[in-house]
Structure formats: structure tokens, C-alpha cells
PDB file as gemmi writes it, atoms N, CA and C in Angstrom:
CRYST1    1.000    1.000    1.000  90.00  90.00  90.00 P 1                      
ATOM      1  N   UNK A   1       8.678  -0.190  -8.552  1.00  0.00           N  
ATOM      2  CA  UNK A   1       8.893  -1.219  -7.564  1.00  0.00           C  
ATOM      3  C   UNK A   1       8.461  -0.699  -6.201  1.00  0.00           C  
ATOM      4  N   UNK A   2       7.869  -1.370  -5.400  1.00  0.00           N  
ATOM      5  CA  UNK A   2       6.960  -1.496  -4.077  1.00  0.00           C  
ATOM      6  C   UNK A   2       7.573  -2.252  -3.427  1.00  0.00           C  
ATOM      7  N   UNK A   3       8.256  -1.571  -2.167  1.00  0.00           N  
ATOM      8  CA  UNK A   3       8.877  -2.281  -0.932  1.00  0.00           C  
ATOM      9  C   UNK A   3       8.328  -1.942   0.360  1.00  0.00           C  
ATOM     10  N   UNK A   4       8.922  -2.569   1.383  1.00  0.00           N  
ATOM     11  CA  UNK A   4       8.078  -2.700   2.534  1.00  0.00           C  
ATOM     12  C   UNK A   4       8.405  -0.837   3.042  1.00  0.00           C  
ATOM     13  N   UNK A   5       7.827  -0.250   3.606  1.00  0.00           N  
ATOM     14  CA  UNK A   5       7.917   1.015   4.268  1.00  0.00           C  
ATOM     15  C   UNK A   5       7.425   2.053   3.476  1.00  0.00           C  
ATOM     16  N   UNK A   6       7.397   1.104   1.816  1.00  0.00           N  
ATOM     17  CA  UNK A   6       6.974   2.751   0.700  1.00  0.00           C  
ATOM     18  C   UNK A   6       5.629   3.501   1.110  1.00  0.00           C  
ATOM     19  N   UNK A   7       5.534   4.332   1.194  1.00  0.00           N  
ATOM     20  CA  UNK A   7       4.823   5.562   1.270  1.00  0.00           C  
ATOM     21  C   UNK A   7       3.844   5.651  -0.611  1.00  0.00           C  
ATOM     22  N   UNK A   8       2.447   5.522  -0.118  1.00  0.00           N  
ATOM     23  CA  UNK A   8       1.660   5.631  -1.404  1.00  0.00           C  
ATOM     24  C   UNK A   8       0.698   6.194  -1.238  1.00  0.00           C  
ATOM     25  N   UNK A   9       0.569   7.165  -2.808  1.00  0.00           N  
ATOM     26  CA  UNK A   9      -0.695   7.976  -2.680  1.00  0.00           C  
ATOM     27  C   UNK A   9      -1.332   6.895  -3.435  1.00  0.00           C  
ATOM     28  N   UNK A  10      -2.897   7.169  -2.493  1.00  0.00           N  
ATOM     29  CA  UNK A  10      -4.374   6.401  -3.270  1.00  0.00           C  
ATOM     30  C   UNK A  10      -4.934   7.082  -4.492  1.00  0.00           C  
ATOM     31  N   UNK A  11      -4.896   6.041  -5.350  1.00  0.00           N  
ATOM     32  CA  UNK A  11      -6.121   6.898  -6.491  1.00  0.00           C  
ATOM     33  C   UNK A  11      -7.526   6.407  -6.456  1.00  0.00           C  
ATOM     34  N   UNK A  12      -8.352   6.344  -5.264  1.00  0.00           N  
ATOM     35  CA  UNK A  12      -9.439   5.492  -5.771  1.00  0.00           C  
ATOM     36  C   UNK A  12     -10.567   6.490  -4.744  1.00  0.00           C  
ATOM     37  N   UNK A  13     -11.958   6.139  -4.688  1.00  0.00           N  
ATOM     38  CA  UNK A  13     -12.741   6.942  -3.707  1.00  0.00           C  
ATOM     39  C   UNK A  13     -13.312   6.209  -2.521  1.00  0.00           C  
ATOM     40  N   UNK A  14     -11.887   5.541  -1.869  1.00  0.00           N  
ATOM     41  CA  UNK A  14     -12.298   4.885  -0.626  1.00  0.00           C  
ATOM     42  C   UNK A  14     -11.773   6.053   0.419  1.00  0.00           C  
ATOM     43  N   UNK A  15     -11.471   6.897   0.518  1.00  0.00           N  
ATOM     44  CA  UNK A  15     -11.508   7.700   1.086  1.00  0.00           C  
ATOM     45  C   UNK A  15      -9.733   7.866   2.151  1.00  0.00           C  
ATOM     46  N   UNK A  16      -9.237   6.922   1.510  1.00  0.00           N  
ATOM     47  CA  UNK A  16      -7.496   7.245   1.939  1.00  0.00           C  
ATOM     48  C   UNK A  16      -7.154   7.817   1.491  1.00  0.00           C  
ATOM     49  N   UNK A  17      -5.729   8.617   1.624  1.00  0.00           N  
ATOM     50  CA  UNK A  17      -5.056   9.267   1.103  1.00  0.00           C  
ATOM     51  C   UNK A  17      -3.505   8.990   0.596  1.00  0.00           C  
ATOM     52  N   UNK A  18      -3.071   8.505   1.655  1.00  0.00           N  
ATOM     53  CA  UNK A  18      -1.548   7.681   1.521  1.00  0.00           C  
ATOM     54  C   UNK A  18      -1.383   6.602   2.597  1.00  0.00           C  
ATOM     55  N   UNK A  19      -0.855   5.792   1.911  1.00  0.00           N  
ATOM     56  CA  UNK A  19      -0.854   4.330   2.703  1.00  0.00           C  
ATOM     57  C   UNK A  19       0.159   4.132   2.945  1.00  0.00           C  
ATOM     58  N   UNK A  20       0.972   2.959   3.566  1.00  0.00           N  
ATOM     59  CA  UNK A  20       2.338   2.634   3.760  1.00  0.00           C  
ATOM     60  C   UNK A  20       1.743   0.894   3.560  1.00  0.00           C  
ATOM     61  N   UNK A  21       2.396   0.748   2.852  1.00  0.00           N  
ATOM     62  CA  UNK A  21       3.334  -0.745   2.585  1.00  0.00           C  
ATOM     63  C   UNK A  21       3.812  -1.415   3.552  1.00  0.00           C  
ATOM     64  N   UNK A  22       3.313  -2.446   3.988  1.00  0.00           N  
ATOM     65  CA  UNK A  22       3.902  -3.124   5.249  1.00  0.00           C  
ATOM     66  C   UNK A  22       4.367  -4.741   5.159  1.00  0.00           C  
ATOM     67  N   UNK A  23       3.753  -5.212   3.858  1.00  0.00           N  
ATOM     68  CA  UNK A  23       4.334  -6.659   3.385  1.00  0.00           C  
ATOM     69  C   UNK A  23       3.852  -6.791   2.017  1.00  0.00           C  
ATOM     70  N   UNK A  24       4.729  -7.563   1.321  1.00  0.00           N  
ATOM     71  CA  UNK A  24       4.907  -7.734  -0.408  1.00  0.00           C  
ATOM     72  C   UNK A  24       4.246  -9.166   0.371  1.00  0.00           C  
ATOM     73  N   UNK A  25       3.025  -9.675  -0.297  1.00  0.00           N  
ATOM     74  CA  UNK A  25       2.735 -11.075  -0.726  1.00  0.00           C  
ATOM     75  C   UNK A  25       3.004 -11.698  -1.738  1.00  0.00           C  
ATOM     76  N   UNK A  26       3.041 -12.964  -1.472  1.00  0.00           N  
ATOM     77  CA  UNK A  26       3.154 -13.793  -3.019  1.00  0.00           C  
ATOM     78  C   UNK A  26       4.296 -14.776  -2.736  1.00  0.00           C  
ATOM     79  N   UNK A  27       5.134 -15.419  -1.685  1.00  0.00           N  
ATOM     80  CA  UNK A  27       6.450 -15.569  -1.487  1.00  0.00           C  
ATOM     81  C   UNK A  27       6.848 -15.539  -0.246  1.00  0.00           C  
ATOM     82  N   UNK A  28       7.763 -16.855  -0.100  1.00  0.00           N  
ATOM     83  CA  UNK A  28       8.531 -16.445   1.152  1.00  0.00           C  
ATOM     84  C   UNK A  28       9.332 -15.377   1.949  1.00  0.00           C  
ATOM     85  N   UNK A  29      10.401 -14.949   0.548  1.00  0.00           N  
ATOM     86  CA  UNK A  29      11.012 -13.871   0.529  1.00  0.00           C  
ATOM     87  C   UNK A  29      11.178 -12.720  -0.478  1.00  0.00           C  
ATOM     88  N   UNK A  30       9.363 -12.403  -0.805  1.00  0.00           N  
ATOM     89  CA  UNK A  30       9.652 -11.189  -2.117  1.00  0.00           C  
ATOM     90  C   UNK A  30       9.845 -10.099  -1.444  1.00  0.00           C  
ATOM     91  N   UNK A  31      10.661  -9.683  -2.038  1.00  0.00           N  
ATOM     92  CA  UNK A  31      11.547  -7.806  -1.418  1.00  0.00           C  
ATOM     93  C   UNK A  31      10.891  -6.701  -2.104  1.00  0.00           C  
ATOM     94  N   UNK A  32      10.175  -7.242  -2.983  1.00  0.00           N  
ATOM     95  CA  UNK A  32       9.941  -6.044  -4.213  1.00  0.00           C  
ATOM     96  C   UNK A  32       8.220  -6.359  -4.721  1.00  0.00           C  
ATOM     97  N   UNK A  33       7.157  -5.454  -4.736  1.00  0.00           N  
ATOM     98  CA  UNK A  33       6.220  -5.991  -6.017  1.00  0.00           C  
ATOM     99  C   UNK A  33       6.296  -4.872  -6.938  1.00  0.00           C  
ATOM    100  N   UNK A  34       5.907  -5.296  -7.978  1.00  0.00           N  
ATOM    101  CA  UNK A  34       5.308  -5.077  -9.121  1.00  0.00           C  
ATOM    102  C   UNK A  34       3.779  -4.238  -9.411  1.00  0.00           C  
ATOM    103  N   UNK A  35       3.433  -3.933 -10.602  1.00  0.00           N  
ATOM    104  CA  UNK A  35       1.970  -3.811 -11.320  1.00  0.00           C  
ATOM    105  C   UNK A  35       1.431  -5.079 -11.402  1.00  0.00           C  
ATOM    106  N   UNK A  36       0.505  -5.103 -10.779  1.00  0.00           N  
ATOM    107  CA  UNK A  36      -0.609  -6.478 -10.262  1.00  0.00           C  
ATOM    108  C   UNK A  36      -0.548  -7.346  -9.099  1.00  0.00           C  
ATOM    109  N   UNK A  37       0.695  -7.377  -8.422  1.00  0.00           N  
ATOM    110  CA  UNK A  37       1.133  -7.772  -6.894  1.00  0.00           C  
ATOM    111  C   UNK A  37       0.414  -7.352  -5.973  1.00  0.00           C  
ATOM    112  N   UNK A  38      -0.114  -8.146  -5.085  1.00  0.00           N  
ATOM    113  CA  UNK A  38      -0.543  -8.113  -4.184  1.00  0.00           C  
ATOM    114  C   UNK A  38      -0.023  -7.360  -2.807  1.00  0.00           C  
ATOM    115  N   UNK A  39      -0.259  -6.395  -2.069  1.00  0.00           N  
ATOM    116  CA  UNK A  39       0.625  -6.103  -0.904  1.00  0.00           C  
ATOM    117  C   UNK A  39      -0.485  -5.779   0.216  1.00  0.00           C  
ATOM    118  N   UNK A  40       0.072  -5.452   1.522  1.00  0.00           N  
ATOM    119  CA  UNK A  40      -0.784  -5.501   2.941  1.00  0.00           C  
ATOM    120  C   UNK A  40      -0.493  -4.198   2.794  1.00  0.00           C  
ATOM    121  N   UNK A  41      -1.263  -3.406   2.896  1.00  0.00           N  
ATOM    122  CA  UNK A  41      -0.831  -1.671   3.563  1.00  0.00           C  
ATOM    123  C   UNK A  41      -1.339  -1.163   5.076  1.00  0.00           C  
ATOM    124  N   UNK A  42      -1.556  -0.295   5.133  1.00  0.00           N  
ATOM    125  CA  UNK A  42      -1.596   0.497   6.539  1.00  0.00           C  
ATOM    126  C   UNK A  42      -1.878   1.988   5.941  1.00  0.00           C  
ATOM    127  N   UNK A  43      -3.091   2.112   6.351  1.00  0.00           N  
ATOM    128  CA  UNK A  43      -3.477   3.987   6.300  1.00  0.00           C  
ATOM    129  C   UNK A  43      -2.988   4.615   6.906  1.00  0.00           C  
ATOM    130  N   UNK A  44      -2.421   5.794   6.542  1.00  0.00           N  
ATOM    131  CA  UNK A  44      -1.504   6.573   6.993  1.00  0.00           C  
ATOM    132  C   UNK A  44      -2.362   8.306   7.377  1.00  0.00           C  
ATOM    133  N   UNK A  45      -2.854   8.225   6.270  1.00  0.00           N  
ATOM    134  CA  UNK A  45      -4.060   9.488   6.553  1.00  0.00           C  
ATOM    135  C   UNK A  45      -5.476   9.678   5.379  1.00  0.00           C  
ATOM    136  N   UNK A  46      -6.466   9.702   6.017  1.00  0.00           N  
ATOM    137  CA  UNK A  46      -7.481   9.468   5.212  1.00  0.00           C  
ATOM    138  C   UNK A  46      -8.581  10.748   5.214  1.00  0.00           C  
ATOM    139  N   UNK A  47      -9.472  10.949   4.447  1.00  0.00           N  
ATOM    140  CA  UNK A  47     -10.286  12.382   4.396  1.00  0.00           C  
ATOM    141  C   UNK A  47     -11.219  11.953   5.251  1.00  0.00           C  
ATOM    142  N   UNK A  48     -11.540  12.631   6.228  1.00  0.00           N  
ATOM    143  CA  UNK A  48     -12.584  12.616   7.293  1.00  0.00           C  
ATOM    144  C   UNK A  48     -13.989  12.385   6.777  1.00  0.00           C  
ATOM    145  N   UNK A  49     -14.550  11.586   7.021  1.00  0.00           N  
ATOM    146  CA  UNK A  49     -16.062  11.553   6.784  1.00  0.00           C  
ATOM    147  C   UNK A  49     -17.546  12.189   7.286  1.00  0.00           C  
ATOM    148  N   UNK A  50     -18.185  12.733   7.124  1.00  0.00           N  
ATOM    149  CA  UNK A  50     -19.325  13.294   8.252  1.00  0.00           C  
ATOM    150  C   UNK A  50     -20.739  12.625   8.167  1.00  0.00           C  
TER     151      UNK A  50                                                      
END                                                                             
């Protein structure tokens, strides 16, 4: 379960590292997502590019 403030490591090669969770979509008032839910994040720290 995925709530607003969680702290997440990326698995993919966009070049983030850990994100934060800043809104569950889908709903007026969802508190929680799931596996396949949609959410807004925020980069938190990402690998430098050159």
C-alpha cells in the first residue's frame, strides 16, 4: 500500500532514484493505492547526467 509522503525506490532507466508520493489518483478521497494505481510523485534524488 502507497500513501501520500511514501518514500520510493525507482526500478526503471529514467534516471531517478527515489521519489516521494504526493497524491493517490483515482477518487475523491483514496488514502491508499495499490499495484496498477495511478499516483503523482516528486523526485527526490536522481543520477546526474553528462
Amino acid at each position: 500500500m502507497i500513501q501520500e509522503q511514501t518514500m520510493l525506490n525507482v526500478a526503471d532507466n529514467s534516471g531517478a532514484r527515489r521519489v516521494m508520493c504526493i497524491k493517490v489518483l483515482g477518487g475523491s478521497h483514496r488514502r491508499y493505492a495499490g499495484v496498477g494505481d495511478i499516483i503523482k510523485i516528486t523526485i527526490k534524488e536522481a543520477i546526474p547526467r553528462w
